[in-house]
N, C-alpha and C positions, 0 to 999 in steps of 0.2 A: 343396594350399595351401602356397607359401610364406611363411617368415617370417624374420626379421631376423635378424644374430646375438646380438641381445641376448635378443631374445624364445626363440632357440633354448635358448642358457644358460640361462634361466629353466625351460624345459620341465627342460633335463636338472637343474636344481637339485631342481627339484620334486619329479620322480620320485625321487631321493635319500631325501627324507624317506619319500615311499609305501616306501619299502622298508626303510630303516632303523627307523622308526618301530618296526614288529614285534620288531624285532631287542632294544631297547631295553627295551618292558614284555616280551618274553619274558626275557629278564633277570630282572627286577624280581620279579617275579612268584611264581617259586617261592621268592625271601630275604620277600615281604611273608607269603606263605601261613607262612610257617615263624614268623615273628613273632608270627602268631596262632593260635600252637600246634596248625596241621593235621597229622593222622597222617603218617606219611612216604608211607605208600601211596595214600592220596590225591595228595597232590604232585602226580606225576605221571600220575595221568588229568585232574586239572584243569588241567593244564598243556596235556595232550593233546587238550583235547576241543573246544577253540575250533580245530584244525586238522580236526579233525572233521568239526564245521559248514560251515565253510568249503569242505568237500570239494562239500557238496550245494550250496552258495548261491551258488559260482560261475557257474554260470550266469546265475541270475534276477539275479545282480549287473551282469552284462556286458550282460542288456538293456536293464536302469536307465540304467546308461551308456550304449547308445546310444539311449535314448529319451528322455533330457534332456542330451545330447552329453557327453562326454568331459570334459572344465574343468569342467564343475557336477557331475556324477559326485566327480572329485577333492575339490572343495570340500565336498560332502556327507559323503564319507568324512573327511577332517582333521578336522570338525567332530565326527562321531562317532568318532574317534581319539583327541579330547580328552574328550568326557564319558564315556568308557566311560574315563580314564586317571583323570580327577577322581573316578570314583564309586569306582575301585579305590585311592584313597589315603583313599576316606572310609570305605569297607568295616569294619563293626564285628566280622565273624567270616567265614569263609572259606568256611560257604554263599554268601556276598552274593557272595564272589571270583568262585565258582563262576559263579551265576549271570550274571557282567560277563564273567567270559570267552568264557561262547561267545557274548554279542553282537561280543564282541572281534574274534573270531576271522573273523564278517564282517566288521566295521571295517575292522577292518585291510586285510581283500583285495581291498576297495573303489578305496579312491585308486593301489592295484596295479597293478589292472586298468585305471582310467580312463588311468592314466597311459603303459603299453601300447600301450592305445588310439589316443590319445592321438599318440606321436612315431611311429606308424607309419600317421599319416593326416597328415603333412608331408612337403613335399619330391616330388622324380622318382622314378620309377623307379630311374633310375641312382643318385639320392643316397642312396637306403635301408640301403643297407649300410652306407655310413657314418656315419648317422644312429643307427643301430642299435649300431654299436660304440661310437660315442660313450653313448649313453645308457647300453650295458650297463657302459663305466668310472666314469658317475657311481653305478650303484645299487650296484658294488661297493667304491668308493672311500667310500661312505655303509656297508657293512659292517664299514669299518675305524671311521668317525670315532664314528659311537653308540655303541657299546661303552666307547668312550674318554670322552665327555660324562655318559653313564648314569652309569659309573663312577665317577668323579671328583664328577660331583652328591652320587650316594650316598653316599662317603665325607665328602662334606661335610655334609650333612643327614640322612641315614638313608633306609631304602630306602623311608619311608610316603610322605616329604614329597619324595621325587626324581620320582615320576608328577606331582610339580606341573611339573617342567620338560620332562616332555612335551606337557602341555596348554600351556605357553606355546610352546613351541616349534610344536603343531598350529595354532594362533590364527596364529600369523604367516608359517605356511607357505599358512593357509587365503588368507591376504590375496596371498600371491603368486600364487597360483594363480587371482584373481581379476587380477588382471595378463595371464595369459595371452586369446592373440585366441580368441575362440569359434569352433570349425573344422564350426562345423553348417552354415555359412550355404555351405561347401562341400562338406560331401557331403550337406545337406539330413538331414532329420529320420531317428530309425532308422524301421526297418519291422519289426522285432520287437516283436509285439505280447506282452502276457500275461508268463508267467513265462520268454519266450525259448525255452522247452522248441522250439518248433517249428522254429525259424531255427537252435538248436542240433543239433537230429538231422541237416535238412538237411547242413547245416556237416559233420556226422560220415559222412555217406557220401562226402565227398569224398576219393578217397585220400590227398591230398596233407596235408591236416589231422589225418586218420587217422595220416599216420607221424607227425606231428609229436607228437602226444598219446602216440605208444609214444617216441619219443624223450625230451621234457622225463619220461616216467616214470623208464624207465635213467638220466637227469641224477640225479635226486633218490635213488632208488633205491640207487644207487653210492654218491652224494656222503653220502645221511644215514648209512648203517654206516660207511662209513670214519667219520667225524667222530665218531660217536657211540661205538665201542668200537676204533676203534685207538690213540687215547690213552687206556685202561686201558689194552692190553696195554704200550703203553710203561712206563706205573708199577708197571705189575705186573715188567718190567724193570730195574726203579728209574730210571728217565729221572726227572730232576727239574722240579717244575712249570714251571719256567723254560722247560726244553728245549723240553718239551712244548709250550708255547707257542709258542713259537717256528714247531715244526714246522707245530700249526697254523695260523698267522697266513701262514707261506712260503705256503700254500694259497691264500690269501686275495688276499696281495699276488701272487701269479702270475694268478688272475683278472681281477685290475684291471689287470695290467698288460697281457695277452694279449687283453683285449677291442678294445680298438685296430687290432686286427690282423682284425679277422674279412672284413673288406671284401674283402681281399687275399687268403684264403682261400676266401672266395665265388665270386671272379673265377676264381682256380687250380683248386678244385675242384666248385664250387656248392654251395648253402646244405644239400642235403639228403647228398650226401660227403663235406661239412666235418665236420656235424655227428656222422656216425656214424664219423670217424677218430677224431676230438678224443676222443670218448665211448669206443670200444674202445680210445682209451690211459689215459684215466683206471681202466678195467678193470683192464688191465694193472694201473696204479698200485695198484689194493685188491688183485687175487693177490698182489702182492711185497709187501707192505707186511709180510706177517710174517716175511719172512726180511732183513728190512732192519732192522732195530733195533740198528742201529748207526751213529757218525757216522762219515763224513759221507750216507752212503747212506739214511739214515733221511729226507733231506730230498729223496729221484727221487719217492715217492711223492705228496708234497706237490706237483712240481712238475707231475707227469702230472694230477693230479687237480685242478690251480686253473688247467693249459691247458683240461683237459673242459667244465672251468665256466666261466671265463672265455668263452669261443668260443661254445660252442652255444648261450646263452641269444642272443645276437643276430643270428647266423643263423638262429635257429626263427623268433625274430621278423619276420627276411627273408621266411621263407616266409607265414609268417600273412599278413605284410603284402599281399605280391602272390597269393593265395587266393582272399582275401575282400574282399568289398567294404565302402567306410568305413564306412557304416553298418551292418554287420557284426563288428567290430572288438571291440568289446566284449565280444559272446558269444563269438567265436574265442578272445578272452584269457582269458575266463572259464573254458572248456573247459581251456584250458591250467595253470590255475589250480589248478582242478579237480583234474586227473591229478597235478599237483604233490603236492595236500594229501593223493590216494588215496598216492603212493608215500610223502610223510612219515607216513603214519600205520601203513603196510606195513613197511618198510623196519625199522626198530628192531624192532620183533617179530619179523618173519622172521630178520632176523640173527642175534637171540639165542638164538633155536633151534637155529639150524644150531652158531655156537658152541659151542655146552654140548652141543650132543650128538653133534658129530664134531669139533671143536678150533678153532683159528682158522684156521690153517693152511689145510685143507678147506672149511671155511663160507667164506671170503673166497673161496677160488677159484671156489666154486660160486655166490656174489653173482654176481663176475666172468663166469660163464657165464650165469646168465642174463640179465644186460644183453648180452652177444655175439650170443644166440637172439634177445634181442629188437629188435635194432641192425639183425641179418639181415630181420627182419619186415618194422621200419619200412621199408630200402631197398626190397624187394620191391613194398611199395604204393605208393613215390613209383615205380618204375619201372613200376607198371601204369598211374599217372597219365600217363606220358608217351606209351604206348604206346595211352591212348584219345584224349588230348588230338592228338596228332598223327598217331593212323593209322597207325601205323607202329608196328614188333615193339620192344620194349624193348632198349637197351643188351646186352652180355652181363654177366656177374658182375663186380661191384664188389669190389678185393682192398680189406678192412680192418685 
């Protein structure tokens, strides 16, 4: 289905908020818990445990969506983005938190996934890539601006009464998103019955989906330990908060800026080569990142690792898109979804291990290695895709 460009800008504003949105009460969330005098060690499994959830509900969420299309999918989640944001600013003790969080936790991966869904059931063939790199610079251009509104709320109100301004903010993202054209009436209703469980195994014997789920793993995988303990090790170098910031933010804005580009990347190498250079440099970027702490070279690692991210979220979405079919769409994102929340809830634990009990030095490299084992996987299954799909013997080795 085509659409306008005002209606496109619309899709990509929308998906903005599905994404930042999280960004915003994950914020919140551990300064409100702390306000209500929760143990420190709680903290963080309640923080933890709406990604959890979310690990198993991707699915059944991605049938939701396609079995009430995509834009009401959306709408259903903003709306539950806002009461699960109202009950957490009403919350009288930090079991109740508790309890909002892991509805949260699907909430939130809701209008995600609709949204996904969503721009990669618009447009040709040919316009996907670009479609795709567009949308991936609005969700990360939306990781810079919620941090900065949350922020600034907070300090002006305190952190109980700053979830008010994500409920206002879900109310008038929900009305945009009813703005958006209903894209069922073109791919017709889903066919995923039930909790999706069965359209999603389907889905998963395809190779080409298959690499795509080890792929967004190594995204996350990489990207949550760097983020999560290379800035200690900076402080523990006395890098000051400032720097630090910095460092990480360079990540950030090298994503946003680099997603522009994946169309062009597509073209030069295809969506499933792109994906696994861009990702074996961000590697690189977590091996060096401990011999780098220093300026200005403290800032190669940030830049390897916000091309990784930048790039590969909208070429996966390339392939998902032409995979699956639209009524499909939902659960392929949901899959993807999925493997996201299994590597963020992997990732910080495995890494901490490996730190503390061979250094950083060693545990980063060996992050780094196993994103490379698994970079090699994913290629291997898109090259067995080609080689059923066309009858013909596979490519030979792919240098990464």
């Amino acid at each position: 289905m085509q659409l306008t460009r005002t209606q496109m800008l619309l899709a990509y504003i929308t998906s903005g908020f599905a994404f930042g949105s999280g960004g915003m009460t994950s914020f919140l969330v551990p300064f409100r818990l702390q306000e209500l005098g929760t143990p420190l060690e709680f903290i963080g499994l309640i923080v933890g445990s709406g990604s959890l959830l979310s690990m198993f509900a991707s699915i059944p969420l991605g049938a939701f969506a396609d079995r009430i299309g995509s834009r009401r999918a959306y709408m259903v989640g903003t709306v539950l983005t806002g009461v699960t944001s109202a009950g957490l600013a009403l919350a009288p003790n930090f079991w109740v938190v508790a309890a909002i969080q892991l509805l949260r936790g699907s909430a939130g991966s809701l209008p995600w996934i609709a949204s996904q869904s969503y721009v990669t059931s618009v447009g040709t063939e040919s316009q996907r890539a670009g479609i795709a790199g567009r949308f991936a610079f609005a969700v990360n251009l939306s990781s810079f601006v919620a941090p900065l509104v949350i922020g600034v709320s907070a300090e002006a109100v305190g952190y109980q009464h700053a979830f008010w301004v994500v409920v206002l903010m879900a109310a008038a993202y929900t009305l945009m998103g009813s703005a958006l054209p209903d894209l069922r009436g073109a791919s017709g209703r889903g066919r995923g019955g039930g909790m999706g469980l069965q359209v999603g195994l389907s889905l998963l014997r395809m190779p080409g989906v298959q690499s795509v789920v080890i792929l967004t793993f190594v995204r996350i995988w990489i990207s949550q330990a760097w983020s999560t303990y290379f800035p200690l090790f900076l402080a523990s170098r006395e890098f000051s908060p400032a720097l630090i910031g910095t460092v990480v933010s360079g990540n950030n804005a090298v994503a946003t800026a680099t997603g522009l580009a994946s169309s062009k990347v597509s073209r030069l190498l295809g969506p499933e080569r792109g994906i696994a250079v861009v990702l074996a440099l961000a590697a690189v970027g977590a091996a060096l990142s401990p011999h780098l702490a220093f300026v200005p070279l403290v800032y190669l690692p940030a830049l390897l690792m916000g091309t990784g991210s930048g790039l590969s979220l909208p070429l996966m979405m390339e392939i998902l898109g032409s995979e699956t079919a639209p009524e499909q769409r939902g659960v392929a994102m949901g899959i993807r979804t999925g493997s996201n929340a299994g590597a963020g809830a992997l990732s910080p634990v495995t890494a901490g291990l490996l730190l503390t009990s061979i250094g950083i030095e060693l545990g980063f490299l060996v992050i780094a290695g196993v994103g490379w084992a698994l970079l090699g996987t994913a290629l291997w299954l898109y090259a067995r895709q080609g080689r059923h799909s066309n009858g013909m013997e596979p490519p030979g080795p792919v240098s990464i």
